[in-house]
N, C-alpha and C positions, 0 to 999 in steps of 0.2 A: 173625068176624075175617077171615075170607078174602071174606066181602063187603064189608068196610071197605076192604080192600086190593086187591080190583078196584077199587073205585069211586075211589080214588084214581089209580090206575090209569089209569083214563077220563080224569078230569079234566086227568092229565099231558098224554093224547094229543091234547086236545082244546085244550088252552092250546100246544104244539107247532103242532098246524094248526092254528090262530088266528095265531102270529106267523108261520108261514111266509108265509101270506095279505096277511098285511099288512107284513111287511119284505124287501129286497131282500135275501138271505142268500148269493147267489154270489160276493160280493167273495174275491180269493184274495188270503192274505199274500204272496205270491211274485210278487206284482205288485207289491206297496208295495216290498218287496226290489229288483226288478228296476229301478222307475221309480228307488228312492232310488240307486242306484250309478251310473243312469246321468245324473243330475241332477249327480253328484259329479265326472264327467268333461267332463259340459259346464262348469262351473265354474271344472276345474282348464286346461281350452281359454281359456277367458275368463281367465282369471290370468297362463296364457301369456302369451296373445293382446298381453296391458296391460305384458308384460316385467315384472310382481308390481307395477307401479305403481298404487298407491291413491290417486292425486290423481285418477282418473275419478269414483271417489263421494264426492270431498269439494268441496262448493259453494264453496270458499275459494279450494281451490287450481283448479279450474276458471275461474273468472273470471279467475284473474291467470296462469295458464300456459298454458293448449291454446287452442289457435286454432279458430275454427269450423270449419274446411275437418274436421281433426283427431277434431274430435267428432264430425260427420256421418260420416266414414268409419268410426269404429272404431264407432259407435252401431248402424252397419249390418251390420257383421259379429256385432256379440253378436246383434243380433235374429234374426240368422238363426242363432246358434248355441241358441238359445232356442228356436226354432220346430222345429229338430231335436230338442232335449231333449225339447220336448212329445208331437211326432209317436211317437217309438220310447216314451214311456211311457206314451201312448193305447195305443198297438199291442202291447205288452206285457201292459197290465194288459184290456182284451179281450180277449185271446189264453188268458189264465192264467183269466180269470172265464167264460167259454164251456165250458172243459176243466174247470173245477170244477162248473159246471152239469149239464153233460152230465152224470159221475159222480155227481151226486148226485139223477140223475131232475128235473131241476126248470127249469122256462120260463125265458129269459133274458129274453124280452121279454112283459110283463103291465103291469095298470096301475099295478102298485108299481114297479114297472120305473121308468114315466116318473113317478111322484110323486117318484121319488129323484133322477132326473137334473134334471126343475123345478128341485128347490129347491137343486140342487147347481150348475146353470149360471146361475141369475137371478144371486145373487153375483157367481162368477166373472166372468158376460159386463159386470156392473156394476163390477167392481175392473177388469175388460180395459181398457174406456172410460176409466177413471180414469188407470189410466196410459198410455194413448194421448197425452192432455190433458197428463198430468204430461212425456212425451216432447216435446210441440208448444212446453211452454216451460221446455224444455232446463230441467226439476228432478229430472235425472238420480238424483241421489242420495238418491233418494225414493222411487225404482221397487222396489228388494228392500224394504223396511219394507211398501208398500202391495203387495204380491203377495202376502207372507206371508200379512198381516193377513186380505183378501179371500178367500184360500186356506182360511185358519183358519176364518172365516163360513160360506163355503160347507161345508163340513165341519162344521161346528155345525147349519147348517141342514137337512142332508140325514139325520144322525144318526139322527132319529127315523125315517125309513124302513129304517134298514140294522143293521147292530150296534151296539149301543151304544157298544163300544171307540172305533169312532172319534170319537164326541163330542171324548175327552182328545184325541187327534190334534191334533182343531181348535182346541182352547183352548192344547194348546203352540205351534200354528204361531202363533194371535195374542199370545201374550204374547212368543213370540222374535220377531215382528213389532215389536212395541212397543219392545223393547228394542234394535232396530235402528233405530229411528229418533232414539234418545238416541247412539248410537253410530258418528256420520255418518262415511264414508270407511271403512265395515269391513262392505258392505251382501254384497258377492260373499261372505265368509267366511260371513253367516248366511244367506242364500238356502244356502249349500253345506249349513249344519246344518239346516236347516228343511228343503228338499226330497229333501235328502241320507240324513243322517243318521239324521233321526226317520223317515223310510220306510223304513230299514233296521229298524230297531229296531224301528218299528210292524209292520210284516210279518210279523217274527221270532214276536214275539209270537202274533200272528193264527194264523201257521201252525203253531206249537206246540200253540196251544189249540184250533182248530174244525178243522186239516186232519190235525196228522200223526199 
């Protein structure tokens, strides 16, 4: 008996160091937390910013109300409100996955490391381009559906290196993706739930189950 229950024993520790080996396990939910709130202020800046006006994501009222001057200017302040959002939730969720590293003894950079990030930037840098393209002819109201969606991919694709939770992650960002693009002129309110919301939530989770 008590050799049956060593030897099961072994096989736990050894299926543990098998998947530490082979998955990126430093992701912290307090990252997903930190990035989703601050996605939800960049949002509520961009909401302002439009004085709550939703004719900027609808192709209808775009053509027959804003003037080009108009587009280019405000298209210029979101991007850069965008390129902050990103920046502080880069800088966040490093910051939070280092500090979880460190505590837990474990390398941040190995070559599961960059298997993760692969298949986690080929998407992204591939949805980036898309909407660069979708920018160049002003189909504005196209940019939150394809951010999600790309979002959601890359997150499906990296899954198998990291925890498995975040698979679901990426299969809600692409279906609230898809569902944003039936739902044209309402793209700011689901970028706010998709990068928002479900990070908060996602997080919440994470850190309940593998940190606290």
């Amino acid at each position: 008996m008590e050799n049956q229950e060593q030897h099961l024993k072994d096989l736990s520790e050894i299926k543990s160091l098998m998947q530490k080996s082979s998955r990126f396990l430093s992701l912290s939910g307090l990252s997903g937390v930190c990035a989703g709130f601050i996605a939800i202020a960049g949002a509520a800046f961009a909401f302002f910013y439009l004085n709550y006006d939703l004719r900027y994501f609808n192709p209808f009222e775009y053509f027959t109300k804003i003037y080009y001057s108009e587009f280019y200017s405000s298209t210029f302040i979101l991007i850069i409100d965008a390129l902050i959002v990103l920046v502080l939730a880069l800088s966040t969720g490093i910051f939070f996955t280092i500090r979880r590293a460190k505590r837990n003894k474990q390398s941040i950079w190995d070559n599961t490391t960059k298997r993760f990030l692969v298949n986690l930037i080929l998407p992204l840098g591939a949805g980036g381009i898309f909407c660069l393209i979708l920018l160049y002819h002003k189909i504005i109201f196209l940019l939150a559906p394809c951010t999600l969606i790309f979002y959601g991919l890359a997150l499906l694709n990296a899954s198998k290196f990291t925890l498995d939770d975040i698979k679901y992650l990426g299969i809600s960002e692409i279906i609230l993706g898809l569902a944003a693009s039936f739902f044209i002129g309402y793209g700011l309110i689901f970028w706010a739930i998709g990068f928002g919301i479900l990070h908060i939530v996602y997080g919440a989770v994470m850190y309940y189950k593998y940190e606290k």
